[in-house]
LUMKOL-378400 format. One record per atom (N, C-alpha, C): residue number from 1; x, y, z. Coordinates in pm, 1 decimal, decimal comma, always signed. Each point is the difference from the previous one (the first is absolute). Example, Ala and Ser with C-alpha at 12.3 -4.5 7.8 and 13.67 -1.06 7.14 Angstrom:
// residues 2
[1 [+1319,0 -569,0 +780,0]]
[1 [-89,0 +119,0 +0,0]]
[1 [+90,0 +120,0 +0,0]]
[2 [-35,0 +105,0 -72,0]]
[2 [+82,0 +119,0 +6,0]]
[2 [-77,0 +109,0 +73,0]]
//
This chain:
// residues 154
[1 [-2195,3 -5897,9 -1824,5]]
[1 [-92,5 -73,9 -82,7]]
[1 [-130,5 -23,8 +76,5]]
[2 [-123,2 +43,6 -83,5]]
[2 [-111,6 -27,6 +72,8]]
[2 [-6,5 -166,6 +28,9]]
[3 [-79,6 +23,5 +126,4]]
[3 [-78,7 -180,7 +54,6]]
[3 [-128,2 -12,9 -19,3]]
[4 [-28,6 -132,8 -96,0]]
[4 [-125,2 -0,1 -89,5]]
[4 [-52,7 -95,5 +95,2]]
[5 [-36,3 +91,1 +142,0]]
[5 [-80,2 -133,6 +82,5]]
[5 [-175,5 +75,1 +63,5]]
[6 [-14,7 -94,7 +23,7]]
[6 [-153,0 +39,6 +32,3]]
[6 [-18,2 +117,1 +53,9]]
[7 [+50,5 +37,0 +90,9]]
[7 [-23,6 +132,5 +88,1]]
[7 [+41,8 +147,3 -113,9]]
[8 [+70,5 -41,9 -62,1]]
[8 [+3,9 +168,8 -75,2]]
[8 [-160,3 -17,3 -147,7]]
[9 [-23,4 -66,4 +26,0]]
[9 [-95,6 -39,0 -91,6]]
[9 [-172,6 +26,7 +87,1]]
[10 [+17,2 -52,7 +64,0]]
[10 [-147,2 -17,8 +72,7]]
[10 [-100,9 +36,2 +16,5]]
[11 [-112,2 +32,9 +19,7]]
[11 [-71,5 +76,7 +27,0]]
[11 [-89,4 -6,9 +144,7]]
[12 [+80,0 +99,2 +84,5]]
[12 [-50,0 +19,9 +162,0]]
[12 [-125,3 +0,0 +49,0]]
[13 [-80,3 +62,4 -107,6]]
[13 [-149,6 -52,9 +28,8]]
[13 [-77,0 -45,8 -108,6]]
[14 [-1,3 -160,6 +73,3]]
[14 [-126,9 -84,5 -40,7]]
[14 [-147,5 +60,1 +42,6]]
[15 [-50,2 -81,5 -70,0]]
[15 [-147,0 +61,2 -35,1]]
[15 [-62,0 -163,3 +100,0]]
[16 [-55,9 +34,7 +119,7]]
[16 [-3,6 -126,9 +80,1]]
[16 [-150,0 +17,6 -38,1]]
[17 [-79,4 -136,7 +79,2]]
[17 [-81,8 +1,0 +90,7]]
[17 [-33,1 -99,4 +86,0]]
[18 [-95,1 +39,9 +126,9]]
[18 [+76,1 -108,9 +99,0]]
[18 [-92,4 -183,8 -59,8]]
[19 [+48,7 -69,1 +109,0]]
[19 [-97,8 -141,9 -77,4]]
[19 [-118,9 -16,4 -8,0]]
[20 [-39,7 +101,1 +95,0]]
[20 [-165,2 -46,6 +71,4]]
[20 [-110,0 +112,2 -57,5]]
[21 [+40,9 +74,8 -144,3]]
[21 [+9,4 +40,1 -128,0]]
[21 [-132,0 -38,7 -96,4]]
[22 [-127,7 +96,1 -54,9]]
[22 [-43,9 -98,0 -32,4]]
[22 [+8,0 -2,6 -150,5]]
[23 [-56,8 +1,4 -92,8]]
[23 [-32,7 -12,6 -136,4]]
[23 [-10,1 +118,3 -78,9]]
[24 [-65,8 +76,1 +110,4]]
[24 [-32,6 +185,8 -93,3]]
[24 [+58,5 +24,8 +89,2]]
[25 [+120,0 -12,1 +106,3]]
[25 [+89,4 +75,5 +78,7]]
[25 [+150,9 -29,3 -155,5]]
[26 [-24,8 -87,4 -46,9]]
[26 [+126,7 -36,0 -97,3]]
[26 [-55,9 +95,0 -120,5]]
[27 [-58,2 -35,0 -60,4]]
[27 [-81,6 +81,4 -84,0]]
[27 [+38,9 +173,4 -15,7]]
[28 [-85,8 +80,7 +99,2]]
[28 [+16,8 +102,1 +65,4]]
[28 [+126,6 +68,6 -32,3]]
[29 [+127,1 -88,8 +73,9]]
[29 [+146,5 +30,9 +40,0]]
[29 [+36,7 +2,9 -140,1]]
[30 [-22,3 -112,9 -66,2]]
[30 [+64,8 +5,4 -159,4]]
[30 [-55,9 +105,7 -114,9]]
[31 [-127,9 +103,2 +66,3]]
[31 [-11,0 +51,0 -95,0]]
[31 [+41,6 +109,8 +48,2]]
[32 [+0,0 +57,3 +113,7]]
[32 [+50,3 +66,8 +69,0]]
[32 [+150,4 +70,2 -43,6]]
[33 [+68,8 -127,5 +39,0]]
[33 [+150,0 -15,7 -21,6]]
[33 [+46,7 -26,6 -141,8]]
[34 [-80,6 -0,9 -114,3]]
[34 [+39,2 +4,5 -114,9]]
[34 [+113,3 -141,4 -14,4]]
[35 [-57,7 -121,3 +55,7]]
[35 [+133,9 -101,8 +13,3]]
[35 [-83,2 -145,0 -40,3]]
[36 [+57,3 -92,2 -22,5]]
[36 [-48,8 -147,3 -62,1]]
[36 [+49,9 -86,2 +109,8]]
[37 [+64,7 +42,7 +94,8]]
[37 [+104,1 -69,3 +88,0]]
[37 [-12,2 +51,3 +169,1]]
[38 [-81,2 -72,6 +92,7]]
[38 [-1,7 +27,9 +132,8]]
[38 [+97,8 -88,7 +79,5]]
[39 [+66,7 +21,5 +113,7]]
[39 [+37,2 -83,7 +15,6]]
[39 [-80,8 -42,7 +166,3]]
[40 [-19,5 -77,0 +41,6]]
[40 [-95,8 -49,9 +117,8]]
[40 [+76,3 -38,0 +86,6]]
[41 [-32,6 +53,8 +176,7]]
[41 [+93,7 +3,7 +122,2]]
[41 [-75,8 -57,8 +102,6]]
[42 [+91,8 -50,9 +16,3]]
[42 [-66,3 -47,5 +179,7]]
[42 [+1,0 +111,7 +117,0]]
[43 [-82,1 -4,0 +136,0]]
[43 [+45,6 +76,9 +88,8]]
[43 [+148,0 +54,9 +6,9]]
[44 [+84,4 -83,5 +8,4]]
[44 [+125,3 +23,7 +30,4]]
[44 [+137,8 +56,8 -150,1]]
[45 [-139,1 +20,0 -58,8]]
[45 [+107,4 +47,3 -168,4]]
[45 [+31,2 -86,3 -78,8]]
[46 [+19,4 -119,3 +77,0]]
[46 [+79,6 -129,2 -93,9]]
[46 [-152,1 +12,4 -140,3]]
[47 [+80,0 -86,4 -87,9]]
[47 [-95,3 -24,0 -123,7]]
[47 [-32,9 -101,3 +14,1]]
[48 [-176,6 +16,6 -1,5]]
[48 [-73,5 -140,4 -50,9]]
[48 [-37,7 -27,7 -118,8]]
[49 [-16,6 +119,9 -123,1]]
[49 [-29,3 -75,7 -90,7]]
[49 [+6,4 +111,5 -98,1]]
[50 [+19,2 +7,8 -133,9]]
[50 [-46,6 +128,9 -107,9]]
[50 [-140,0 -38,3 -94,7]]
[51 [-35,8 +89,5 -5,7]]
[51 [-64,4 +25,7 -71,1]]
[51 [-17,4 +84,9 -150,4]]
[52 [-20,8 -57,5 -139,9]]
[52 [-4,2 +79,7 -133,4]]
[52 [-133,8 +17,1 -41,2]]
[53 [-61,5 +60,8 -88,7]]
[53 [-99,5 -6,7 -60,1]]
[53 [-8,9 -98,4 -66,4]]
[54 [+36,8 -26,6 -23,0]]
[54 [+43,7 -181,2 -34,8]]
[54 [-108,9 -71,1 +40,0]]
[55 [+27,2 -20,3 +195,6]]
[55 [-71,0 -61,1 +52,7]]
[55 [-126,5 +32,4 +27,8]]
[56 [-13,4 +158,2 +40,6]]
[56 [-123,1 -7,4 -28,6]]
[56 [-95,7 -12,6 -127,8]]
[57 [+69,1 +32,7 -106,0]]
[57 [-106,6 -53,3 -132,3]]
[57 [-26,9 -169,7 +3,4]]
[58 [+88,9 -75,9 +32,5]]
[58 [+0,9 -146,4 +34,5]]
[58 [-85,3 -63,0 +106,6]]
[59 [-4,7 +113,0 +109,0]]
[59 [-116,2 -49,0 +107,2]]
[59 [-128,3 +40,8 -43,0]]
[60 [-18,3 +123,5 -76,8]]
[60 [-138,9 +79,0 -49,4]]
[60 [-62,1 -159,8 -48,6]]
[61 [+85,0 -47,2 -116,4]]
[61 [-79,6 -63,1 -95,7]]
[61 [-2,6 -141,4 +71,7]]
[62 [-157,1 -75,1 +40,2]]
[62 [-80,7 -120,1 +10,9]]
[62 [+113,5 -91,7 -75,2]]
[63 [+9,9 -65,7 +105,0]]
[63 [+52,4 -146,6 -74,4]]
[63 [-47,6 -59,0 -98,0]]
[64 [-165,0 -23,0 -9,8]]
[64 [-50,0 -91,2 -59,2]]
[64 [+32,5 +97,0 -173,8]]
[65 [+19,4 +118,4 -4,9]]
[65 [+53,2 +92,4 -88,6]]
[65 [+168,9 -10,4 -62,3]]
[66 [+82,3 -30,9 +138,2]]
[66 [+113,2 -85,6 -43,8]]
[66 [+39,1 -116,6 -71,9]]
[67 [-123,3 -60,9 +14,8]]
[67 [+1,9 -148,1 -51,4]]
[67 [-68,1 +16,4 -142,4]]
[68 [-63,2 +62,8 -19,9]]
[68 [-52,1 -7,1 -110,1]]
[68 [-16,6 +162,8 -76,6]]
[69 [+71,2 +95,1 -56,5]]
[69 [+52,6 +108,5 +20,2]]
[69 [-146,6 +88,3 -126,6]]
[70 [-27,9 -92,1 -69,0]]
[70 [-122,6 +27,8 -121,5]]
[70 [-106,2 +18,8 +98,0]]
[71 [-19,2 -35,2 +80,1]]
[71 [-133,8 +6,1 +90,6]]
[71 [-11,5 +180,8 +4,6]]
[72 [+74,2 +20,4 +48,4]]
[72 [+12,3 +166,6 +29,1]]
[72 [-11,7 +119,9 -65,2]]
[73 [-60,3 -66,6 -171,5]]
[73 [-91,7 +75,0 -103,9]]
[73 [-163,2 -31,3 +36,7]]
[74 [-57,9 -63,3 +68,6]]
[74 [-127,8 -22,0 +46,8]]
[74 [-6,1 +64,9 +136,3]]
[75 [+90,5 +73,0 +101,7]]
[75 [-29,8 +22,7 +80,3]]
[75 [-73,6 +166,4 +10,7]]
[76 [-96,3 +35,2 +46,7]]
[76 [-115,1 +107,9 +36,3]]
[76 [+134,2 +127,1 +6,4]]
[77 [-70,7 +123,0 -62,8]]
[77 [+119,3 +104,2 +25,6]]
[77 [-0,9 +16,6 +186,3]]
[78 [-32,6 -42,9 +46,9]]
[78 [-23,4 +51,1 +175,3]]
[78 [+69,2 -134,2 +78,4]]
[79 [+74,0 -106,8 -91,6]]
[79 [+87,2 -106,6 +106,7]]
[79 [+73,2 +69,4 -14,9]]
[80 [+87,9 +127,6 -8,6]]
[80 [+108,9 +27,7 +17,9]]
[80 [+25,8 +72,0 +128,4]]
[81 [-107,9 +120,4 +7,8]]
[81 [-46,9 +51,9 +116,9]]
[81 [-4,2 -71,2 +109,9]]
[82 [-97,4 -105,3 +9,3]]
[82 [-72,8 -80,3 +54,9]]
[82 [+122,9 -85,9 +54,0]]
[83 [+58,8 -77,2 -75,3]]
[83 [+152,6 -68,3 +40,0]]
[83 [+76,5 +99,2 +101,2]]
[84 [+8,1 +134,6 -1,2]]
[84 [+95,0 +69,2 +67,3]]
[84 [-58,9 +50,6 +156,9]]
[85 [-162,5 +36,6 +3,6]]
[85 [-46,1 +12,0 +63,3]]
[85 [+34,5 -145,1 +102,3]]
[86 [-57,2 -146,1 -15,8]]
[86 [+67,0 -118,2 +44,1]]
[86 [+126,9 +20,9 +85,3]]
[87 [+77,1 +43,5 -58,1]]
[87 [+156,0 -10,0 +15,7]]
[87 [+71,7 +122,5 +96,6]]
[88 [-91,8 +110,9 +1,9]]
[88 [+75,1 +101,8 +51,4]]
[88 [+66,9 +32,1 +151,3]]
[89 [-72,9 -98,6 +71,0]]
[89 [+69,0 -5,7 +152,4]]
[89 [+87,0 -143,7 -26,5]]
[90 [+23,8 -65,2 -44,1]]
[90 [+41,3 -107,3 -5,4]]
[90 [+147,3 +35,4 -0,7]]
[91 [+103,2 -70,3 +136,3]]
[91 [+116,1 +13,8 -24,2]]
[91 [+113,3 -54,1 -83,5]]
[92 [+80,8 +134,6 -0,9]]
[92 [+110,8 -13,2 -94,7]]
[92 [+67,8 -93,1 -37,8]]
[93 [+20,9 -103,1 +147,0]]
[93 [+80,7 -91,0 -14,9]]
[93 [-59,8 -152,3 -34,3]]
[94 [-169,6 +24,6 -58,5]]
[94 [-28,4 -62,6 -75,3]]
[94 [+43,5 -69,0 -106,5]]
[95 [+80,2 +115,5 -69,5]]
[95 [+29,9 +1,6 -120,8]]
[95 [+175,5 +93,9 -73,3]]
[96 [+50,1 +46,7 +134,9]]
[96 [+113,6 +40,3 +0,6]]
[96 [+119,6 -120,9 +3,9]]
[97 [+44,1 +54,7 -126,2]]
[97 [+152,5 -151,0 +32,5]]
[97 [+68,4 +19,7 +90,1]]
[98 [+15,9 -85,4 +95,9]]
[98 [+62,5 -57,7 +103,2]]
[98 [+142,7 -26,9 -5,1]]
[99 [+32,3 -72,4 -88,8]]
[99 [+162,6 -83,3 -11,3]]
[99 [+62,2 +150,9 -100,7]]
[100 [+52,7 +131,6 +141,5]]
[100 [+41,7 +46,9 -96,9]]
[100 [+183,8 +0,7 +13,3]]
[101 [+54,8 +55,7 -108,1]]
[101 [+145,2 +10,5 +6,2]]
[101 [+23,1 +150,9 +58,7]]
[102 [+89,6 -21,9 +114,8]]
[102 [+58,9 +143,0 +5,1]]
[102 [+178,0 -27,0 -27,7]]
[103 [+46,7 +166,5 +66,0]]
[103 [+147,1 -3,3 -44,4]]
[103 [+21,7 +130,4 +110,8]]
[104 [+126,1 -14,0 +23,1]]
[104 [+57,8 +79,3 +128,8]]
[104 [+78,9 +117,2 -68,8]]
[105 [+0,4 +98,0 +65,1]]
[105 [+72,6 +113,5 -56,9]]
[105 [+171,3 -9,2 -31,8]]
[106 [+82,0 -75,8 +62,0]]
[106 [+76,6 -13,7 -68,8]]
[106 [+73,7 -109,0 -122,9]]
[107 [-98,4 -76,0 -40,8]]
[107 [+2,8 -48,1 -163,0]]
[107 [-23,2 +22,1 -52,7]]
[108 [+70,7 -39,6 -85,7]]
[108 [+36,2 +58,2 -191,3]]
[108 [-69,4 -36,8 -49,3]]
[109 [-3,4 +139,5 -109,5]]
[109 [-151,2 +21,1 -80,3]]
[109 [+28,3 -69,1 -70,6]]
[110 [+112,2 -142,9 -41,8]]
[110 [-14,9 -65,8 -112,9]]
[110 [-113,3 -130,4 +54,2]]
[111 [-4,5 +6,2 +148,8]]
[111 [-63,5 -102,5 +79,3]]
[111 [-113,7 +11,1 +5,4]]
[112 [-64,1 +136,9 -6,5]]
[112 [-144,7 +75,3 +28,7]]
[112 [-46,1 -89,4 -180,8]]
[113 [+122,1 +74,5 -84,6]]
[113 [-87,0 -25,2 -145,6]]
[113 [-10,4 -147,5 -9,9]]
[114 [+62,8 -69,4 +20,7]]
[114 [+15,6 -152,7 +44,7]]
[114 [-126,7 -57,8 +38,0]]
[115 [-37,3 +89,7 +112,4]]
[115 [-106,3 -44,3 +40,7]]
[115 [-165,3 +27,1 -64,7]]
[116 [+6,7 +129,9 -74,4]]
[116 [-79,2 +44,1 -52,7]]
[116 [+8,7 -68,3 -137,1]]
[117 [+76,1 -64,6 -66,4]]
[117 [-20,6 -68,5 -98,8]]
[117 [-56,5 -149,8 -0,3]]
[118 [+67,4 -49,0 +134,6]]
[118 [-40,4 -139,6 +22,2]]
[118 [-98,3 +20,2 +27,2]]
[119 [-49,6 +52,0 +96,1]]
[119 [-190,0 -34,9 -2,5]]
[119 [-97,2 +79,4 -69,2]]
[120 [+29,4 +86,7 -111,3]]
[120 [-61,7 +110,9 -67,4]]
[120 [-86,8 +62,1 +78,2]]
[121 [+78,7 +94,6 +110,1]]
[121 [-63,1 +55,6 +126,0]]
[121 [+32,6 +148,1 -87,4]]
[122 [-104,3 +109,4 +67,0]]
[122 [+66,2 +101,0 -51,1]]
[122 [+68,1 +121,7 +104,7]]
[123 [-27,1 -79,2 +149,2]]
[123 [+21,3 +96,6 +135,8]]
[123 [+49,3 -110,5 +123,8]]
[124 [+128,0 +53,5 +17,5]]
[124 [+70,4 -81,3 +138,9]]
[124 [-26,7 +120,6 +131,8]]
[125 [-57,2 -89,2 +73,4]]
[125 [+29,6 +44,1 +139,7]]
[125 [+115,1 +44,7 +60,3]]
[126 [+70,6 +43,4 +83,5]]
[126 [+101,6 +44,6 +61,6]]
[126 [-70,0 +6,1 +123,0]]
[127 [+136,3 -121,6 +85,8]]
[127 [-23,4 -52,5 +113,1]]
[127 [+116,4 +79,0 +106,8]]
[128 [-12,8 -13,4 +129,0]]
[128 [+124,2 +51,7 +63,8]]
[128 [+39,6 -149,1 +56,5]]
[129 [+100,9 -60,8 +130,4]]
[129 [+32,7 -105,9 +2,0]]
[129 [-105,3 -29,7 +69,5]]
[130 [-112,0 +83,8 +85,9]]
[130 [-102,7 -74,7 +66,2]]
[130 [-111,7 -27,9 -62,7]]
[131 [+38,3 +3,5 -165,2]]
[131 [-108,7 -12,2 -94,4]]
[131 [-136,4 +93,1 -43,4]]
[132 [+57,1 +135,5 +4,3]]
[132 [-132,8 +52,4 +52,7]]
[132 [+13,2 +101,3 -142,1]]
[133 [-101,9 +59,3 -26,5]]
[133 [+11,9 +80,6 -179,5]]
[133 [+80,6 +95,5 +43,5]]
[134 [+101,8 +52,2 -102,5]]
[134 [+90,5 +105,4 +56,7]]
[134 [+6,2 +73,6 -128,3]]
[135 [-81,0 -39,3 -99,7]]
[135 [-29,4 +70,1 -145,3]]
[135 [-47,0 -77,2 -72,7]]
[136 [+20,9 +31,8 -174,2]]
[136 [-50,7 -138,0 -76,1]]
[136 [+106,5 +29,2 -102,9]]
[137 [+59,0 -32,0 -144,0]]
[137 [+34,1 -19,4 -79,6]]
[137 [-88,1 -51,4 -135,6]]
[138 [+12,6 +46,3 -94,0]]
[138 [-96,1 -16,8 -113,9]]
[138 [+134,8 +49,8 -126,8]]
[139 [-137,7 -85,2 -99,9]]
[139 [+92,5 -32,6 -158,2]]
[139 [+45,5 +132,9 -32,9]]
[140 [-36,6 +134,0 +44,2]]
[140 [+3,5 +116,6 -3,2]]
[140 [+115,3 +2,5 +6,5]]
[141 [+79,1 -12,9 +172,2]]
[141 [+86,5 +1,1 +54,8]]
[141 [+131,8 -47,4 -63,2]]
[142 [-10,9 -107,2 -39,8]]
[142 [+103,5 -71,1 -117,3]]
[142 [+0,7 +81,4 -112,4]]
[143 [-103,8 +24,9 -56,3]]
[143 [+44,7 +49,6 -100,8]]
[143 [+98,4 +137,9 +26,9]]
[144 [-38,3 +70,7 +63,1]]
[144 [+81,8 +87,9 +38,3]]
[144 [+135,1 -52,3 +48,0]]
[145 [+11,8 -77,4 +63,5]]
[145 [+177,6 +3,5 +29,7]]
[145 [+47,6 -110,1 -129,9]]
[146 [-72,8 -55,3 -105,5]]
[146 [+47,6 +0,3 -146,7]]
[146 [+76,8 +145,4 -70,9]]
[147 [-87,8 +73,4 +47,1]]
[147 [-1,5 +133,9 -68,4]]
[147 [+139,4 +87,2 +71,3]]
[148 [+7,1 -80,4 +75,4]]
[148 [+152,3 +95,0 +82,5]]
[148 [+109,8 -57,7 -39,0]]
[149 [-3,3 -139,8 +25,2]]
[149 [+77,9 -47,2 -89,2]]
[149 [+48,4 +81,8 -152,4]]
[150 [-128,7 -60,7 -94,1]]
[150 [+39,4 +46,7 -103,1]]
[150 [+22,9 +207,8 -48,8]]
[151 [-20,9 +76,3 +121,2]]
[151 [+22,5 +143,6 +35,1]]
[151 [-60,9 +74,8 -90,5]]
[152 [-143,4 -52,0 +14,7]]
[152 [-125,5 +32,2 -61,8]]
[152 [-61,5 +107,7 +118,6]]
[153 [-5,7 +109,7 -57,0]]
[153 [-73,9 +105,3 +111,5]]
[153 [-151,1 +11,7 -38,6]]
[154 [-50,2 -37,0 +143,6]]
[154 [-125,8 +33,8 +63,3]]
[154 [-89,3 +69,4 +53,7]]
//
């Protein structure tokens, strides 16, 4: 009987970059890499933080634009530019979430989905015991060992 645990699931390479990372170094990688999902490393591999397009559309846009979201039909076609130009050395971990969840290669993918449901994350890290990225896991991933389960070919 197959084992529905993280490691037959995983995916061995994450799409990193390191912390000290800047704005169009994230940018760049994600268009590059065709991905919504970086995950961000320290010297030593461990994870400091991920990053989605998420965050960067959330850091692009001016607070004073957050607060008041109608303002941003009066703004000049060139604050958009102009906003990014601002922003483009500015580091990652500006604006990269920090408090992230990982999961170790040998727990169960009912634990991974567990986790991916409780915080409506859509990509777990994979840690080794010295904490360091050893892959990632994504909603992808689940769905597929759904699909084995139910002996749905892929």
């Amino acid at each position: 009987m197959k084992k529905y645990i993280v490691s037959n699931y995983m995916n061995p390479k994450a799409i990193t970059l390191n912390k000290d990372s800047t704005f169009r170094d994230a940018v760049e990688l994600m268009l590059k890499k065709h991905t919504n999902g970086i995950v961000i490393i320290d010297n030593e591999n461990k994870v400091a933080g991920i990053l989605s397009s998420w965050d960067l559309i959330q850091y692009l846009v001016p607070d004073y634009l957050e607060e008041d979201k109608h303002l941003a039909s009066f703004e000049t076609g060139d604050t958009f530019s102009t906003r990014i130009d601002e922003l483009e050395n500015d580091s990652i971990m500006n604006f990269a979430s920090k408090k992230v969840h990982t999961i170790k290669k040998t727990h169960s993918i009912m634990e991974a989905a567990a986790l991916l449901s409780e915080f409506h994350i859509r990509q777990l890290p994979v840690v080794d015991d010295e904490n360091k990225l050893i892959g990632y896991l994504n909603r992808t991933d689940v769905k597929k060992a759904i699909g084995d389960v139910l002996k749905i070919k892929y």
